[in-house]
VOGU-3710 file (C-alpha; in Angstrom, 3 decimals, decimal comma):
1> xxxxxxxxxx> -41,224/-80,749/157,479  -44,444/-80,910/155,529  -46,629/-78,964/158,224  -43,998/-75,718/158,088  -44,221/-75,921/154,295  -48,254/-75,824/154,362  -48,149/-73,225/156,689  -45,573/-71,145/154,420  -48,376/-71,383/151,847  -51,143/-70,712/153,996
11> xxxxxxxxxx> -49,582/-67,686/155,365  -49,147/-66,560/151,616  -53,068/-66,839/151,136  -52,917/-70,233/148,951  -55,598/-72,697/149,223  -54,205/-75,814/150,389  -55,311/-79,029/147,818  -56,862/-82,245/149,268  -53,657/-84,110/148,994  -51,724/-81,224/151,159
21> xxxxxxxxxx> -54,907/-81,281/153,398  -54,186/-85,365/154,124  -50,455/-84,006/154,976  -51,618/-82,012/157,245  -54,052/-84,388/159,246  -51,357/-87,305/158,871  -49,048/-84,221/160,928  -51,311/-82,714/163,013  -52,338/-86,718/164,509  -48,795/-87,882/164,892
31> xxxxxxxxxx> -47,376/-87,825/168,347  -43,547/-87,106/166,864  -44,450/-83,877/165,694  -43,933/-81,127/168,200  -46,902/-78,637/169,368  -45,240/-75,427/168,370  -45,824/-76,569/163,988  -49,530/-77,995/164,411  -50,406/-74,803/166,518  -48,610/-72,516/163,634
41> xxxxxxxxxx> -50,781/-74,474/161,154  -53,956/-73,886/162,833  -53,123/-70,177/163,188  -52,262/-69,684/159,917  -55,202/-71,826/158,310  -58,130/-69,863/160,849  -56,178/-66,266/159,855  -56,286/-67,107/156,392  -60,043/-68,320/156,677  -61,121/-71,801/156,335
51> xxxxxxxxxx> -62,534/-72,549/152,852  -65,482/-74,909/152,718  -62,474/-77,676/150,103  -60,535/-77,098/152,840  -62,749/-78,088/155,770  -64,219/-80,914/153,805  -60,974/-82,205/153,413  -60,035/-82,507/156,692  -63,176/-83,906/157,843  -62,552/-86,325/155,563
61> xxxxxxxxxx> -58,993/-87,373/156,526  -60,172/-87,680/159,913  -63,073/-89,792/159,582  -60,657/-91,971/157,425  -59,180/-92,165/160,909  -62,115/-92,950/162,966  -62,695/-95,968/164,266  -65,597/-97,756/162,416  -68,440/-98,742/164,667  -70,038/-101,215/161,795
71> xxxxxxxxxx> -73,651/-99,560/161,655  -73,638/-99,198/158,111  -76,695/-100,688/157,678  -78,319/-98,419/159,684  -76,708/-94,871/158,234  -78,844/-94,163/154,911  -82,208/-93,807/157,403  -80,614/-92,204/160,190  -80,108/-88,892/161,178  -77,737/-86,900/163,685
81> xxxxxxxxxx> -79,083/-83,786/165,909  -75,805/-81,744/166,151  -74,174/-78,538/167,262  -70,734/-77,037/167,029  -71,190/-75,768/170,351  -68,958/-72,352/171,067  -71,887/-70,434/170,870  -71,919/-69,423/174,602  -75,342/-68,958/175,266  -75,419/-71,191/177,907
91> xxxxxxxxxx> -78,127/-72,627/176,677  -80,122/-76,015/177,654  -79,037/-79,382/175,958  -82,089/-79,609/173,029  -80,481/-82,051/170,411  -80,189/-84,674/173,484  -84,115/-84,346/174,106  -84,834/-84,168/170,057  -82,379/-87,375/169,666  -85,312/-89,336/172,347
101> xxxxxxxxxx> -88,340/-87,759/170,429  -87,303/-88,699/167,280  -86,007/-92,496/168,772  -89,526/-92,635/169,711  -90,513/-91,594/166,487  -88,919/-94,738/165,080  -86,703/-92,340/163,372  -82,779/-94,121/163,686  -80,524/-91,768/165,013  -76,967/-91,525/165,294
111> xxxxxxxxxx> -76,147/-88,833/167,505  -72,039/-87,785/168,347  -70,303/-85,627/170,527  -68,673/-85,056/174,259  -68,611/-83,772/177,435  -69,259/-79,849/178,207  -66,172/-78,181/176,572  -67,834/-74,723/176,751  -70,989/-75,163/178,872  -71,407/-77,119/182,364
121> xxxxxxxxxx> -73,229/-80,048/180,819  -72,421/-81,450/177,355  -74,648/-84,071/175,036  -72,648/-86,935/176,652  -72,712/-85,540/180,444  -76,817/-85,444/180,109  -77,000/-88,844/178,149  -74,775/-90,193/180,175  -76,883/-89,095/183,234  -80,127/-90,763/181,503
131> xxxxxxxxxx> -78,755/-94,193/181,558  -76,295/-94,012/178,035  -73,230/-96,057/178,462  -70,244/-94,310/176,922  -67,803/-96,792/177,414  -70,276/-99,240/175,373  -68,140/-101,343/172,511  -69,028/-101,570/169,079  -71,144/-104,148/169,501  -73,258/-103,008/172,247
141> xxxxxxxxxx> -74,012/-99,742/170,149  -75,600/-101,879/167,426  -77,668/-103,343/169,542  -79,019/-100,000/170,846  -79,753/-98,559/167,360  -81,810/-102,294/166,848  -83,368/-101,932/170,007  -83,948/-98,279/171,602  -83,665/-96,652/167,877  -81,018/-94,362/168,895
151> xxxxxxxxxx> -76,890/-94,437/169,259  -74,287/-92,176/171,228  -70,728/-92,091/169,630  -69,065/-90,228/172,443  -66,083/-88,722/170,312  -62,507/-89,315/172,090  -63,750/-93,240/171,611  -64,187/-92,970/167,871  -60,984/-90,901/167,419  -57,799/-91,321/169,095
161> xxxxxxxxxx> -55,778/-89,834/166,753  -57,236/-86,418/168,837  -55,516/-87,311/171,419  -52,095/-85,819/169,891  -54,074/-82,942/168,868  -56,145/-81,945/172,358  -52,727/-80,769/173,629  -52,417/-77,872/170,899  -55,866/-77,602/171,227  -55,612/-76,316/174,493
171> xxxxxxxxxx> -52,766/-74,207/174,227  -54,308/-72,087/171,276  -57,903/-71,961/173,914  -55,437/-70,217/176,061  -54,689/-67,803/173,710  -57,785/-66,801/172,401  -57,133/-68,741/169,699  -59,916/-70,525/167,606  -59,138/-73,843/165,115  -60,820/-75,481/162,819
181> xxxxxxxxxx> -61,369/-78,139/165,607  -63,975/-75,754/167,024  -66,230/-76,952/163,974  -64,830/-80,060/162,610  -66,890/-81,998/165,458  -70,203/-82,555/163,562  -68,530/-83,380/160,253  -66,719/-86,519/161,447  -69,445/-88,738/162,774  -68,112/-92,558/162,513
191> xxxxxxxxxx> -71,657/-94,300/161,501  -71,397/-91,494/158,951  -75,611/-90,824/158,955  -76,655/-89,570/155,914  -79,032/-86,796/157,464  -78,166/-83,922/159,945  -79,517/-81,174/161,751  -76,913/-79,690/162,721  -76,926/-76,362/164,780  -74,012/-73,837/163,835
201> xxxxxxxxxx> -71,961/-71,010/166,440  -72,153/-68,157/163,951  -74,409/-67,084/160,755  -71,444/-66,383/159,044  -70,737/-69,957/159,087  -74,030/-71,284/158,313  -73,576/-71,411/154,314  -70,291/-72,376/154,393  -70,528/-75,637/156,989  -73,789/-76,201/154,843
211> xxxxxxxxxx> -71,404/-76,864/151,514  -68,824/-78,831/153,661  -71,855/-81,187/154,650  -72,740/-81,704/151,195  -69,302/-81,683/149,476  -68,945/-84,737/152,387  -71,959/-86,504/151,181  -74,855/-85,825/153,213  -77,811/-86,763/151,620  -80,173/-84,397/152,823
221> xxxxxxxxxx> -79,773/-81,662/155,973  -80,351/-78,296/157,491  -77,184/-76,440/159,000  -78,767/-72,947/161,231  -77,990/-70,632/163,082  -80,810/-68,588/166,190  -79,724/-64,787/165,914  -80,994/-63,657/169,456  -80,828/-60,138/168,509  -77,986/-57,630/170,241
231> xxxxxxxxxx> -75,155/-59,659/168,587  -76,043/-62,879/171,101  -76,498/-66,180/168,544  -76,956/-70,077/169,404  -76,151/-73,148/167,472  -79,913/-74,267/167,695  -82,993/-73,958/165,851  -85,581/-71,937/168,663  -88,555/-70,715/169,343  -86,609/-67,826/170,736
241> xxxxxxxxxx> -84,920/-66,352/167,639  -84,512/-65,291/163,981  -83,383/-68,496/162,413  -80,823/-68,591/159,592  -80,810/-72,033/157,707  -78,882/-73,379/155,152  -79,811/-76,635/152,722  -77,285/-79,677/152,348  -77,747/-82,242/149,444  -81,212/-82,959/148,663
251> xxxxxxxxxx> -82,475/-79,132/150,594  -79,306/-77,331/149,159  -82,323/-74,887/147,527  -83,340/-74,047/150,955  -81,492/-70,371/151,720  -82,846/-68,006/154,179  -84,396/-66,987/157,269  -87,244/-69,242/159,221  -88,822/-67,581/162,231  -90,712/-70,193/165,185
261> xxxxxxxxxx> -94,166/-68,205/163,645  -93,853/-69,338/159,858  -94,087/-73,124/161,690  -97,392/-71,882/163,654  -94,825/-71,900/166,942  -94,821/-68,844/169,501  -91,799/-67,001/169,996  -90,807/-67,200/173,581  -88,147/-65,855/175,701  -84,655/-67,038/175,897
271> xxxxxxxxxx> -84,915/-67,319/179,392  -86,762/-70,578/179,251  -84,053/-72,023/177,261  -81,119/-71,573/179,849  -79,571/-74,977/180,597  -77,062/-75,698/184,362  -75,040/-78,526/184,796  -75,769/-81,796/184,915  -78,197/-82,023/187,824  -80,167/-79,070/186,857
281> xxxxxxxxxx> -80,551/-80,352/183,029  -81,517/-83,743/183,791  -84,517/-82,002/186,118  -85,448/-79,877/183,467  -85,833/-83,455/181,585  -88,522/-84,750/184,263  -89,950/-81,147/183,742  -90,188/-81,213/180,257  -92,164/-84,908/180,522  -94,077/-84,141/183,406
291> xxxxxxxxxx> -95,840/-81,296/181,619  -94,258/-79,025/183,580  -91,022/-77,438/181,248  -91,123/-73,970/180,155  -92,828/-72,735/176,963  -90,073/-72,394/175,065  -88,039/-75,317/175,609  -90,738/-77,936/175,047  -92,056/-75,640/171,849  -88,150/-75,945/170,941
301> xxxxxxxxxx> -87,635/-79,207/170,972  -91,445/-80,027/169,256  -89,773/-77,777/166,420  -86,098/-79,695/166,062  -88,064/-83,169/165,795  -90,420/-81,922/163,333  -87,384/-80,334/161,323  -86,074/-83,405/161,330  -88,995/-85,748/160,819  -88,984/-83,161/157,550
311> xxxxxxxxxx> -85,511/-83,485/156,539  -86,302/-87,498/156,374  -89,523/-87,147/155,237  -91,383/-88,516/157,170  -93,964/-85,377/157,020  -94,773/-82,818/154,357  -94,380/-79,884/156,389  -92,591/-78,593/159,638  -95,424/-77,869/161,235  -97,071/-81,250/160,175
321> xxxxxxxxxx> -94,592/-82,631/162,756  -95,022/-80,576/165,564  -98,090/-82,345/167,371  -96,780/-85,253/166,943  -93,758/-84,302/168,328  -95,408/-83,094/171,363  -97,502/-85,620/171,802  -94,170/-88,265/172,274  -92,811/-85,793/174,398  -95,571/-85,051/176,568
331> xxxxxxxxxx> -97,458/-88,418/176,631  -95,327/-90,663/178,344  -93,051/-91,903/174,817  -90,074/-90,492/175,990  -89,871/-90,954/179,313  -90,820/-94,951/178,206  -87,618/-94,528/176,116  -85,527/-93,543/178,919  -86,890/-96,207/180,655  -85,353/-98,622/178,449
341> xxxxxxxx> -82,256/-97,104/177,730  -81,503/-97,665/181,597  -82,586/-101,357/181,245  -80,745/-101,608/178,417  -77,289/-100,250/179,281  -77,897/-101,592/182,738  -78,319/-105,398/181,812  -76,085/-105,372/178,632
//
């Protein structure tokens, strides 16, 4: 079997080549192969320590996989807001508020991800909750990035080939276990944007998902990393941390550490960045547009959009964007936007 000869190699330290890496994926996504090989492989590949080739790679072989939602002719000006997630910070959902400012912006977006895996409300529970249809075909989705400037891929409808993975998946969780799968998430958008933000678990990570993005052909991105000091960390940008960031294509030169004051931003508590579940994050929402949200959180997600509105350039500076980012947020833009997306999804 092809999978128990890759993990023979792996568990002799050998890099595994792009064709081996396609073995693997074609393995790992077919229902005839039993659990106990794909969860060896994993093992073996996360003990041995994922190399940036072989991440790449298997991003790759899955988005060959994905299903194609046809918005090609949307992906060289759009962006996705993005995080691994697995940081456990339990923090509030900022890439879902960013993804509206930005929309607002007329900035495309193509944002992707799922339900809360490890927090109590995920990008698509909070979405979903502001009037997003996840269920919405192919052709629907179009439509949205025409009209409301903004699209949710909500991942286990772009890739069903997952679905003979999520079994292993969880058995490994069980055990402690992490898999590739923990980061592969943000690498396998299916309208394939050619710009990310995208918000990272660990520093040590940062560099290394940084090459992946631009061995994968990202034209331009930021991966980072908030260090919130006594070994805590969260896969966002914040006004609450030490910020490690990492340059993909275009920004590869940018290498270092950013903190909210370099950006003329206050550093605020954490606290104002806690998220709940669904109920409590969509009130933070109406918070946030009412003028009511904590410090930090609207200050946070001012800084994302103006990161990205930087990324695209569509401003000179970081903190070039920042009033205007706050000025969508707080003057009435976004909550218009929601507005629609309900009428949208509602009468499509």
């Amino acid at each position: 079997m092809p999978l128990v000869d890759l993990t023979r190699k792996l568990n002799a330290l050998q890099e595994l080549s792009a064709e081996e890496l396609e073995q693997a994926a074609a393995a790992l996504a077919d229902a005839a192969v039993a659990e106990a090989p794909k969860a060896d492989f994993l093992t073996a590949l996360a003990a041995k320590g994922e190399t940036a080739a072989e991440v790449a790679g298997l991003a790759e072989a899955f988005r060959r996989r994905a299903i194609d939602p046809g918005v090609g002719a949307w992906s060289a000006r759009a962006i996705d807001i993005v995080g691994t997630g697995g940081d456990h910070a339990g923090g509030f959902n900022i890439s879902s508020v960013v993804v509206l400012v930005l929309a607002s912006a007329g900035i495309p977006v193509m944002k992707h991800g799922n339900r809360g895996i490890t927090s109590k409300c995920g990008s698509a529970d909070l979405l979903a909750a502001l009037g997003v249809r996840l269920d919405a075909p192919a052709d629907v989705l179009r439509r949205a990035l025409d009209q409301l400037g903004f699209v949710f891929f909500f991942a286990p409808a772009f890739h069903p080939s997952f679905k003979h993975i999520a079994p292993v998946r969880k058995l490994l969780a069980a055990r402690g276990q992490r898999t590739v799968f923990n980061i592969i998430g943000p690498l396998i958008n299916p309208g394939r944007p050619a710009h990310v933000l995208m918000g990272v678990f660990a520093e040590p990570w940062v560099a290394r998902l940084a090459e992946v993005q631009t061995r994968l052909g990202m034209a331009a991105g930021l991966a980072v990393h908030g260090d919130l000091g006594d070994g805590r960390g969260i896969d966002e940008l914040t006004t609450s941390s030490s910020n490690r960031v990492k340059g993909i294509g275009r920004l590869a030169g940018v290498d270092g550490w950013w903190r909210p004051e370099d950006h003329g931003l206050a550093r605020s508590p954490f606290d104002g960045l806690r998220g709940g579940d669904v109920a409590e994050n969509v009130a933070m929402v109406d918070a946030i547009l009412s003028g009511r949200g904590a410090a930090a959180l609207v200050d946070t997600v001012a800084y994302n959009a103006s990161v990205a509105m930087w990324i695209l350039g569509r401003t000179q500076s970081i903190g070039e964007g920042v009033a205007w980012s706050r000025e969508l947020l707080l003057g009435g833009a976004v909550r218009a936007k929601i507005a629609a997306t309900r009428e949208f999804f509602q009468t499509t």
